[in-house]
N, C-alpha and C positions, 0 to 999 in steps of 0.2 A: 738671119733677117737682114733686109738691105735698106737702110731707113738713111733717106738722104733728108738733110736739111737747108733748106732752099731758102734764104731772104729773097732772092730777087732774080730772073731769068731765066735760065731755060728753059723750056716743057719739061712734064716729067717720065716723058719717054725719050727724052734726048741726051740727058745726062744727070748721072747720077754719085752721090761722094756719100759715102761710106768707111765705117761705121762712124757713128759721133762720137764715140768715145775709144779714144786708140790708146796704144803703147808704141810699137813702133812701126805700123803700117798704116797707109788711108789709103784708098780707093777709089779713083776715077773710071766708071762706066757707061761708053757712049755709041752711040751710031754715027758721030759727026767726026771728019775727018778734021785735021790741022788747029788740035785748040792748044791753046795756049796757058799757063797757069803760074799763079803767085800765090804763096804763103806768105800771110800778115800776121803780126801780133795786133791787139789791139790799141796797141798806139801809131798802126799803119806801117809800122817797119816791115818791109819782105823779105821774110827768113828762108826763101827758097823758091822757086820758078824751074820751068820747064816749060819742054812740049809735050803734047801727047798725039796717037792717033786713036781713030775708034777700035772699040773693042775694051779688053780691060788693063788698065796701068797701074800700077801697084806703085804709090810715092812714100818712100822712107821718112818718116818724121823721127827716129829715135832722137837723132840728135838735138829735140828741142826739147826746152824747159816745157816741165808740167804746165797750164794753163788753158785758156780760153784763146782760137785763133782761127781766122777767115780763109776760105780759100777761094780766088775768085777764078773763073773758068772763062775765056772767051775765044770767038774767033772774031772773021769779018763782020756778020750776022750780029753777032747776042754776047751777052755778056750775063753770065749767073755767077751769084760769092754766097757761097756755105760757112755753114758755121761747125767746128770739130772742137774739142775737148782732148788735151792733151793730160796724161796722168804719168 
């Protein structure tokens, strides 16, 4: 099941972040070329970034602490930040 959670931005046929509850993979899938991405704890610190292209990306999270953490996704256009659960 691919259940993205979305606070804020992009349609939800344009990208998607999966699953919400990980171990050590999450999932960026999109049709949108050149985005760009940050991993936050929730005290706003970015524990990881990147780029991506469309289609699907596969982002390593093992190496964070368990917790609660943001991922925000943008290009030129839009700006969407998910929420994932780290165990």
């Amino acid at each position: 099941v691919n259940v993205s959670t979305s606070i804020e931005g992009f349609g939800a046929n344009q990208v998607a972040v999966y699953p919400t509850l990980v171990n050590t993979q999450i999932f960026i899938e999109s049709n949108l070329n050149d985005l760009s991405y940050k991993v936050m704890n929730l005290s706003g610190a970015i524990v990881a970034g990147g780029n991506t292209t469309s289609g699907l990306q596969m982002i390593d999270v093992s190496q964070l602490e368990e917790g609660m953490y943001l991922i925000e996704i943008s290009n030129e256009e839009n700006k969407g930040t998910y929420k994932f659960m780290k165990q």
